[in-house]
C-alpha positions as CSV (number, residue, x, y, z in Angstrom):
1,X,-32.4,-6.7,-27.8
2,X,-34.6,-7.7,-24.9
3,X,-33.5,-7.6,-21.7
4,X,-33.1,-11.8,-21.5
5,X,-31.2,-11.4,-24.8
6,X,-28.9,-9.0,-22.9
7,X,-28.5,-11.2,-19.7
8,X,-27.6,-14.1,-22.1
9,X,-25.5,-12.1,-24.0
10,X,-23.2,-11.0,-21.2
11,X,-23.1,-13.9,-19.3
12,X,-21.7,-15.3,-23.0
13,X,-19.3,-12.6,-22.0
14,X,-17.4,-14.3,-19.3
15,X,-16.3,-17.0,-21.1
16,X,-13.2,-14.6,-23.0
17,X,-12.1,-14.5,-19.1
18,X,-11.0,-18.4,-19.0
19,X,-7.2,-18.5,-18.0
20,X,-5.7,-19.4,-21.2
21,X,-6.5,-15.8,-22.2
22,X,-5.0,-13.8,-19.5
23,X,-2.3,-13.0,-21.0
24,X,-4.5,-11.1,-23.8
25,X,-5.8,-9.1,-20.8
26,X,-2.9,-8.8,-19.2
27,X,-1.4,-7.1,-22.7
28,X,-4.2,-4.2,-22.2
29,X,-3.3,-3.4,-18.9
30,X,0.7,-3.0,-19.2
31,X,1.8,0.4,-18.3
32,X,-1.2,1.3,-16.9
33,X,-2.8,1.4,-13.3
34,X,-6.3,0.0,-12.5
35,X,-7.3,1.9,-9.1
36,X,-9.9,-0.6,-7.2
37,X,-11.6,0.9,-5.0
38,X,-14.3,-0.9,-1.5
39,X,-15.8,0.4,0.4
40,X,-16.9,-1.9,4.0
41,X,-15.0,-5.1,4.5
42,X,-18.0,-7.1,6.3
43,X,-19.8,-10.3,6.1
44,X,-23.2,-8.8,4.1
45,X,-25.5,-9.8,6.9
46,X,-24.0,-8.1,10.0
47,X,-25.3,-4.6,9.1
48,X,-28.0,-4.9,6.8
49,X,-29.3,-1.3,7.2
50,X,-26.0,-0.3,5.6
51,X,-26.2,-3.3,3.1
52,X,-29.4,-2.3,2.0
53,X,-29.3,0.9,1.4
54,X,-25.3,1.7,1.2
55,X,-22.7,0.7,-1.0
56,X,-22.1,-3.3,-0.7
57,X,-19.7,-4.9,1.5
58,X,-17.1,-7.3,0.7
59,X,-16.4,-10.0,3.0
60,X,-12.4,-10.2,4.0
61,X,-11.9,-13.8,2.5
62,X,-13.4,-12.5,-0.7
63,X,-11.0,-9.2,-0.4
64,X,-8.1,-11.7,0.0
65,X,-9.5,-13.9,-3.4
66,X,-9.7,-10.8,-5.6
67,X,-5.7,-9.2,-4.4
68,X,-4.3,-12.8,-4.3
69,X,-5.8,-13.6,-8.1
70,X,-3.9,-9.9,-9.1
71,X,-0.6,-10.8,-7.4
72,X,-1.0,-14.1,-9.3
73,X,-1.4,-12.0,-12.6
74,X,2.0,-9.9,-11.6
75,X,0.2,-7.0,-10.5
76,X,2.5,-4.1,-9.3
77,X,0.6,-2.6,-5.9
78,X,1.0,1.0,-5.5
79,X,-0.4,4.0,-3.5
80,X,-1.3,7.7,-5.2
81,X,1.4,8.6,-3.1
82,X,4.0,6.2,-5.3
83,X,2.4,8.2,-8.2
84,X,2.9,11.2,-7.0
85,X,6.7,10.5,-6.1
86,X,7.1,9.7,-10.0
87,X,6.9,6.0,-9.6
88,X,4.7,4.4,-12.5
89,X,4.3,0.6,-13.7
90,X,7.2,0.1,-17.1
91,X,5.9,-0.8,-20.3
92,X,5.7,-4.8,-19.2
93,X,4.0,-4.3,-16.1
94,X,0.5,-3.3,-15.0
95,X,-0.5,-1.2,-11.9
96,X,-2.9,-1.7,-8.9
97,X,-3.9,0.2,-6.4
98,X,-6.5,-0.8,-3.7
99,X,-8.6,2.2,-2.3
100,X,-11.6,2.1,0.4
101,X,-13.8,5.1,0.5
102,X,-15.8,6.0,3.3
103,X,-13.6,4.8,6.3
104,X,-15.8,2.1,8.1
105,X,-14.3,1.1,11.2
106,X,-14.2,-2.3,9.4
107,X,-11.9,-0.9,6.8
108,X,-9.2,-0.4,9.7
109,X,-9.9,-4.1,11.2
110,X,-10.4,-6.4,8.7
111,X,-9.5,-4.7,5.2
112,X,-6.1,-3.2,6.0
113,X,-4.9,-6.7,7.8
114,X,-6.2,-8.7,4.8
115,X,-4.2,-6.1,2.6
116,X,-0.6,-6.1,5.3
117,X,-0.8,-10.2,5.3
118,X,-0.8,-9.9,1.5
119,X,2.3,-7.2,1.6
120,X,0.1,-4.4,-0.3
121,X,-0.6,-1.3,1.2
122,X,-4.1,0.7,0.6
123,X,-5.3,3.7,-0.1
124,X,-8.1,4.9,2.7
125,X,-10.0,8.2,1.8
126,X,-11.4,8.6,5.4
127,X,-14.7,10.7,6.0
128,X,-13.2,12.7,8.7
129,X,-16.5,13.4,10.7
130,X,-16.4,9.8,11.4
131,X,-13.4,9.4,13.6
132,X,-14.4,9.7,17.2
133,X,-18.0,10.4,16.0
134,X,-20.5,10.6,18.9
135,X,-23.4,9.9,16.1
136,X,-24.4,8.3,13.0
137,X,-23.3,11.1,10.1
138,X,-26.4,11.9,8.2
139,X,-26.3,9.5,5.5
140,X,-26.0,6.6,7.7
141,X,-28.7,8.0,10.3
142,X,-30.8,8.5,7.3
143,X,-30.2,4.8,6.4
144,X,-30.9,3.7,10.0
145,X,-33.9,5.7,10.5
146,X,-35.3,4.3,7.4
147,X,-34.9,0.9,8.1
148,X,-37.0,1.2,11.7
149,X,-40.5,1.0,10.4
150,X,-42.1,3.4,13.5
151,X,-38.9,5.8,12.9
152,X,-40.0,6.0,8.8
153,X,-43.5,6.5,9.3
154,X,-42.5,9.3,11.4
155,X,-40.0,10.7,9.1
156,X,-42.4,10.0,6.2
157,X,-45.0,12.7,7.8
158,X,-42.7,15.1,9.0
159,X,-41.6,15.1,5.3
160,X,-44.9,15.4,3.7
161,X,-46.0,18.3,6.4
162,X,-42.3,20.1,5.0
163,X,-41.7,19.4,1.9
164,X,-44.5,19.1,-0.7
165,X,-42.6,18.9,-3.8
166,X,-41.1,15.9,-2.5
167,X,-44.7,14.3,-1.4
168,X,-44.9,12.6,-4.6
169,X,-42.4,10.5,-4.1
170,X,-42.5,7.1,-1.9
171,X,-40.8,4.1,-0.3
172,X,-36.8,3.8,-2.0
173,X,-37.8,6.5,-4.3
174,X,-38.5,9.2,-1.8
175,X,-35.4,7.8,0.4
176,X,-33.2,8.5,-2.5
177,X,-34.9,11.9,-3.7
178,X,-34.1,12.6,0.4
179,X,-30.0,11.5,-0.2
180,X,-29.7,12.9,-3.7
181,X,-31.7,16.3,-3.9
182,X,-32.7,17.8,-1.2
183,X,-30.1,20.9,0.2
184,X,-28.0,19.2,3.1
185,X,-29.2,22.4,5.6
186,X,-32.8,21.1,5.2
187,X,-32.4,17.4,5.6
188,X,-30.2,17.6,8.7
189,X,-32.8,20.0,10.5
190,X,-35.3,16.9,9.5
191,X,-33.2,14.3,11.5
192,X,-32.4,16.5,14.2
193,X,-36.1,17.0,14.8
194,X,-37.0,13.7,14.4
195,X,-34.6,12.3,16.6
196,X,-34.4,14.5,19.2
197,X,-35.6,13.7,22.7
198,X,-36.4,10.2,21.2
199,X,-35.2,6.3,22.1
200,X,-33.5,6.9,18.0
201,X,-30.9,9.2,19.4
202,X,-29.1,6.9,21.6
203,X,-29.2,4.2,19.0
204,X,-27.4,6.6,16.8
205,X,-25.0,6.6,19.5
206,X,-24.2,3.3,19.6
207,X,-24.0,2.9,16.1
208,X,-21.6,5.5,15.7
209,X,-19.8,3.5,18.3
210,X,-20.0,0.6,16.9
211,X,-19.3,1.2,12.9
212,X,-16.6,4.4,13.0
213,X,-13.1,4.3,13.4
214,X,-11.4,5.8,16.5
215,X,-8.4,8.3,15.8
216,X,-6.2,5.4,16.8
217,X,-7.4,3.0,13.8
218,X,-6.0,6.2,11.7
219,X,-2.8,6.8,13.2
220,X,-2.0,2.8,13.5
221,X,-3.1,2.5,9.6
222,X,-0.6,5.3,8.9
223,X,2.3,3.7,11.0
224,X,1.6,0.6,8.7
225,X,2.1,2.3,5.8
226,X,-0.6,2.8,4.3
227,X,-1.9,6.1,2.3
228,X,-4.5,8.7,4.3
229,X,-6.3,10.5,1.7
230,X,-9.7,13.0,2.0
231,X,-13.4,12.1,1.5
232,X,-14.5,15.1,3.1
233,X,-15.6,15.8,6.6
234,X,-19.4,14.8,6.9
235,X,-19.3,12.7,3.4
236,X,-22.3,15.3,1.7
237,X,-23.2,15.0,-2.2
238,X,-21.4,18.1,-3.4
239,X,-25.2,19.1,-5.2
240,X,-26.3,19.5,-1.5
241,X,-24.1,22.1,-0.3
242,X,-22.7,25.2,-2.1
243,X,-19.2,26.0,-2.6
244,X,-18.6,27.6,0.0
245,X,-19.3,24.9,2.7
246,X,-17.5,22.0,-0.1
247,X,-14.5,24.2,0.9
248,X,-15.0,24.2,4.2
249,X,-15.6,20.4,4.0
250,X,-12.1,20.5,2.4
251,X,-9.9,22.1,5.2
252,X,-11.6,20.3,7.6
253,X,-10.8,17.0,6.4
254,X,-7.1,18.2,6.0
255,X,-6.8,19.8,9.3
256,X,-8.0,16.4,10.7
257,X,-5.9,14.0,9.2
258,X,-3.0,16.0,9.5
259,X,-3.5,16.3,13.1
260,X,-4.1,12.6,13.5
261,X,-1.2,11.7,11.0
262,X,1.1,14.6,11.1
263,X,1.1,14.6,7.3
264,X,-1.1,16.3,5.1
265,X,-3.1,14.1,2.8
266,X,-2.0,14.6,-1.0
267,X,-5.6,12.8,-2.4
268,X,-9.5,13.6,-1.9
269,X,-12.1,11.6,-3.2
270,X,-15.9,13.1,-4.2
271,X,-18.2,11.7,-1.7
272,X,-20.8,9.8,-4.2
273,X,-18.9,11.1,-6.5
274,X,-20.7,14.3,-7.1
275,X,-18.9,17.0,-8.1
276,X,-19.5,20.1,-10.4
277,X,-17.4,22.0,-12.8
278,X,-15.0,24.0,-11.2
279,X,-14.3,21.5,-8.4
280,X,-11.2,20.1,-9.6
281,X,-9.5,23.7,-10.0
282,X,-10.5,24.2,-6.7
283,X,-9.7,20.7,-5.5
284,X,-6.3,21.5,-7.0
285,X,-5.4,24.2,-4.4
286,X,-5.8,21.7,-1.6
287,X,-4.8,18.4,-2.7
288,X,-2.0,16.9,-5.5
289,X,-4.7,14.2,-6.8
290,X,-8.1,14.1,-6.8
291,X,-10.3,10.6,-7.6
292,X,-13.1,10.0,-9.1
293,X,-15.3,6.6,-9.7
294,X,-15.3,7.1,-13.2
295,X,-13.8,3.8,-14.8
296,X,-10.9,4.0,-16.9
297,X,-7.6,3.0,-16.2
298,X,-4.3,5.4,-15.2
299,X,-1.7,6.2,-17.5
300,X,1.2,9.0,-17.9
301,X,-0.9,11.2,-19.4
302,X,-3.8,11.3,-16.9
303,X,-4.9,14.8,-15.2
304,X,-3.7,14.1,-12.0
305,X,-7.0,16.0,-10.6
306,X,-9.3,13.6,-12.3
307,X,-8.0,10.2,-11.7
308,X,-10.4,7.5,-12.4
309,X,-11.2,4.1,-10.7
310,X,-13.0,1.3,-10.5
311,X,-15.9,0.2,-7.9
312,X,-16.4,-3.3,-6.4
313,X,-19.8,-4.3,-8.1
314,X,-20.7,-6.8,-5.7
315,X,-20.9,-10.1,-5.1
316,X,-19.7,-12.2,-8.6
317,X,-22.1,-14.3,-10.4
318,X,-19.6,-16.9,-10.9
319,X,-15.3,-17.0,-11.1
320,X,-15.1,-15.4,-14.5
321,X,-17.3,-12.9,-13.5
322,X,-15.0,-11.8,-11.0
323,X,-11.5,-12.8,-13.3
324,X,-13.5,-10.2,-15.6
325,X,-14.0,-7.3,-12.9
326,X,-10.5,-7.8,-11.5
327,X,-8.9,-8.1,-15.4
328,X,-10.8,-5.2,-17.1
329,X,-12.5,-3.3,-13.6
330,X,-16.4,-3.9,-15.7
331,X,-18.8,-7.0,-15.5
């Protein structure tokens, strides 16, 4: 089929998502749970470093429209926590829970308030390393650097004069061989170097300030109710460190939100998702769950170290393309 055929196809798709059949999708979903999960709550256009390069944003009126159509649909909102206390949806209900990864300052200002005026409450796995941050973590100074042409050429050379197996890569390509691949010690001796002593550093400064959370956006979300989970400490790809420093990553994020929360967090998510075999048993001895973004809904029988969800693809086509995401978590 070519790839017009394909586009034509699927959009031929959204029209089994017309109200009349809800009910039929509704049926697929009882006495399960979908976990959602965002990641910034922004408009698009106010960080487009990020928007480029990172996971999309969703803009808090269009947070509201998605969790306002679910209530609609008699959507039970839960947290991990619920699940782990033994709560689960009955056989005529359906389950959702709303998770952010990452833990963007915006998360805290305008995701958790559109959730609270809506009477949910979320699920945040925070990056530790982000709270109270003095810089950009690597990922996002990556991202910045990047996107400042004088600040990529330079980081373009230093990369070719370092690494020549990666010289054959360019533009997004060699950005994403830089994210994906390359060992974490290596890449963070890069952007020291290239930002140090330079105008770059104290922009990462201000970004940091500008884009993390402060301890007190934890704390507060936690006095609201909601559900502090782990995404690590500095948010690496679990194939750029060894196991050793993933554990590490592990205790640190715990000893942080415990400290900022006085509760230990029961959940950790895989930063990108990356993880390796083994990491789940080892997962196991920290946390009670442990989430993945591997799409499939939650029932009784799931491994509770392996719980699936469902990412926000970004912005919808059209309505049914976004009663179809929120109905079945795919487009």
């Amino acid at each position: 089929m070519s790839a017009l055929a394909s586009r034509i196809a699927n959009r031929a798709k959204d029209l089994l998502f017309v109200a009349p059949l809800d009910s039929h999708w509704r049926r697929a979903l009882r006495g399960k749970v979908m976990c959602l999960l965002y990641h910034r709550v922004d408009d698009p256009a106010h960080v487009p470093y990020l928007e480029q390069f990172g996971a999309p944003s969703i803009p808090p009126d269009e947070l509201a429209r998605e969790l306002r159509f679910l209530q609609g649909q008699g959507a039970k909102f839960m947290t991990l926590a619920d699940l782990r206390q033994g709560e689960f949806p009955d056989p005529s209900q359906f389950g959702v829970i709303v998770s952010f990864d990452d833990g963007f300052r915006d998360n805290y200002t305008a995701g958790l308030p559109v959730l609270e005026q809506l009477g949910i409450r979320g699920v945040m796995f925070q990056s530790t390393g982000m709270v109270d941050a003095p810089s950009l973590l690597w990922e996002h100074a990556l991202y910045w650097l990047w996107s400042d042409p004088r600040s990529r050429e330079r980081l373009e050379r230093l990369v070719r004069s370092r690494l020549a197996d990666m010289t054959a890569s360019q533009g997004p390509a060699l950005l994403t061989r830089l994210r994906d691949e390359l060992p974490m010690t290596q890449l963070e001796a890069i952007l020291a170097e290239l930002t140090a002593g330079d105008a770059s550093a104290a922009a990462l400064v201000e970004q940091a300030r500008r884009l993390y959370p402060r301890a007190s956006d934890v704390t507060q979300a936690h006095r609201h109710g909601h559900e502090l989970a782990s995404h690590g400490h500095h948010h690496y790809p679990r194939r750029s460190i060894d196991g050793a420093t993933f554990e590490a990553e592990l205790v640190r994020s715990i000893d942080v939100l415990t400290r900022l929360t006085g509760t230990a967090p029961g959940a950790f998510s895989y930063p990108f998702n990356s993880y390796l075999p083994g990491d789940a048993a080892l997962c196991a001895q920290h946390f009670k769950q442990v989430a993945t973004v591997d799409r499939a809904l939650i029932d009784r029988s799931s491994d509770p170290h392996a719980l699936a969800r469902f990412t926000w693809p970004g912005p919808h086509r059209n309505g049914l393309r976004r009663r179809r995401w929120l109905l079945t978590g795919r487009i």
